[in-house]
C-alpha positions in Angstrom: 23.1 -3.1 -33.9 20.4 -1.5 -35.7 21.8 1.1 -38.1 19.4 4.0 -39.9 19.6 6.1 -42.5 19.9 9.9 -41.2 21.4 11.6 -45.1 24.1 11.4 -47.9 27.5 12.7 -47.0 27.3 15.1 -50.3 29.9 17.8 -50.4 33.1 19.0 -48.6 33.2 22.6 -46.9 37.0 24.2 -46.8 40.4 22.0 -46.1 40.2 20.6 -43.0 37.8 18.2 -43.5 34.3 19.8 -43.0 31.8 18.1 -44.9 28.4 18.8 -45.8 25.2 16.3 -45.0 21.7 16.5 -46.9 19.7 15.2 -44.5 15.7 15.6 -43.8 16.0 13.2 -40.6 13.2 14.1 -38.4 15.4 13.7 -34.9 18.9 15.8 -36.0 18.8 17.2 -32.5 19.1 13.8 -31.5 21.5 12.9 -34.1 24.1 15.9 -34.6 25.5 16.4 -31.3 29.3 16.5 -30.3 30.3 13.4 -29.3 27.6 11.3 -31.3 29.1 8.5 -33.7 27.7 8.3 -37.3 28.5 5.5 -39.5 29.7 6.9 -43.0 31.0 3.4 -45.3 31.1 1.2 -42.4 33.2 3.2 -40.8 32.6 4.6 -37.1 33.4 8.8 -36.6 32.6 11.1 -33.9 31.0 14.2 -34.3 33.6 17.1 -33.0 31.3 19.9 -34.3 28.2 20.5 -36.2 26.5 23.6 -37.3 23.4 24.2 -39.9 24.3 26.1 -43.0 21.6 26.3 -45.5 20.1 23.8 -46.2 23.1 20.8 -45.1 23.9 20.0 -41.5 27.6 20.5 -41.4 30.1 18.2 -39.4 33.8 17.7 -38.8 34.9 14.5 -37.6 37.3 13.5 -34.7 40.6 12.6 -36.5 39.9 13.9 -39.6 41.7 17.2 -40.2 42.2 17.3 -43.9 40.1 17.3 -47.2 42.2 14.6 -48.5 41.1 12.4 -45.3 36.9 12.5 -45.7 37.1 13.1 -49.5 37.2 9.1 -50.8 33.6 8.7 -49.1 31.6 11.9 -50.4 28.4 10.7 -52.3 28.0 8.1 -49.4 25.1 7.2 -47.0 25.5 8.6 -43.5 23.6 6.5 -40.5 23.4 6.6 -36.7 22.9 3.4 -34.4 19.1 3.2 -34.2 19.9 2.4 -30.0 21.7 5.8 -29.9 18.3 8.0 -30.5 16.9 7.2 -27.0 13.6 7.9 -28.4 10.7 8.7 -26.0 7.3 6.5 -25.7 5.8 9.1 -28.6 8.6 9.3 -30.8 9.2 6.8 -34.0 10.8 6.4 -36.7 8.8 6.4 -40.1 9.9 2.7 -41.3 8.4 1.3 -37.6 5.1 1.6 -39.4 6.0 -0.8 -42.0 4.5 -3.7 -40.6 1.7 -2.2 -38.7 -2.3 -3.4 -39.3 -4.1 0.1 -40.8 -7.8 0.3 -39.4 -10.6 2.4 -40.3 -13.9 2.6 -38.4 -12.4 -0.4 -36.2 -12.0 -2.0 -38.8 -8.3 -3.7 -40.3 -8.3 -2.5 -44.3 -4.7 -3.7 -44.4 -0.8 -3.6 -43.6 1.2 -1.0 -44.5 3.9 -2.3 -46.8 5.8 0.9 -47.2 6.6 5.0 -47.0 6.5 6.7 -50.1 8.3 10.0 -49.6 7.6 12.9 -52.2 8.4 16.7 -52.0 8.2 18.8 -49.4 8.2 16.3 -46.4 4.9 14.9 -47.7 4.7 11.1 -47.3 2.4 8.2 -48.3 1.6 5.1 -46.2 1.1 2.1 -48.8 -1.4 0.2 -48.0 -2.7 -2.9 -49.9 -1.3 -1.3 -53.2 -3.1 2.3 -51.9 -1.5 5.7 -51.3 -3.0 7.1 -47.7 -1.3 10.4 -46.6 0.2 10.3 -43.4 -1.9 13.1 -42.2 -4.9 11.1 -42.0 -3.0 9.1 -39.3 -4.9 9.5 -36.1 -3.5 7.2 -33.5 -0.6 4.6 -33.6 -0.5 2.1 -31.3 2.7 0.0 -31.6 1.7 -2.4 -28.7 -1.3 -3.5 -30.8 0.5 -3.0 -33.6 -2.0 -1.1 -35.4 -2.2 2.4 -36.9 -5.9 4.1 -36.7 -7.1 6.2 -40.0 -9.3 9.1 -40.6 -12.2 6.8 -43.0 -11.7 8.5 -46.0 -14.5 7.3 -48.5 -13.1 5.3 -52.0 -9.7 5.6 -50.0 -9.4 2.0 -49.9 
């Protein structure tokens, strides 16, 4: 199964075992629920409670009722089974662009190769070596694989 990345496991919160997760994951709702499994070091837990706190999404784990238990993986990557999102027709993850042709004015100016992510949630398509924002994105069509641009000129 498809795993993806949803934050870093990056502090513990009291003794029993509550840990704190930076995360800018654009579907948490979808992600930290009671019940859900996350993936933290190749191991599988379930979520037994979640609660926001600043700026970290806080979670205990099923079985886990003690620092001394969760502490060996703090600094580690935390992912969710990509199946377990049950996105809708509109929804998509950023990296399901990577791939996709990029037109302008109907016509292909290239692939996108990657997802540059910079502060404050801004992000860059890269396209044939070229930075386009995201926010010229008009329409994505992932049956024709293809992502339409606003034509921008000296863009590309």
């Amino acid at each position: 199964m498809e795993k993806v990345l949803i934050g870093k496991y990056v502090k513990t919160h009291g003794v029993k075992g509550e840990i704190k997760i930076r995360s800018n994951f654009k579907y948490k709702e979808k992600v930290f629920k009671v019940g859900n499994i996350v993936i933290i070091n190749l191991e599988e837990f379930t979520i037994n409670s979640y609660r926001k706190h600043q700026d970290y999404d806080m979670i205990t784990l099923k079985g886990i009722n003690d620092i001394n238990e969760i502490l060996p993986l703090k600094g580690s990557n935390v992912y969710v089974y990509k199946d377990s999102l049950n996105f809708q027709e509109e929804e998509y993850l950023d990296e399901d662009l990577v791939g996709l042709n990029v037109l302008s004015n109907t016509k292909i100016v290239g692939k996108i190769k990657d997802i540059i992510y910079l502060n404050h949630n801004k992000k860059l398509l890269v396209v044939n070596g070229h930075y386009v924002p995201m926010e010229l994105i008009k329409k994505i069509d992932f049956k024709k694989q293809e992502v339409i641009i606003e034509e921008v000129s000296g863009l590309l």
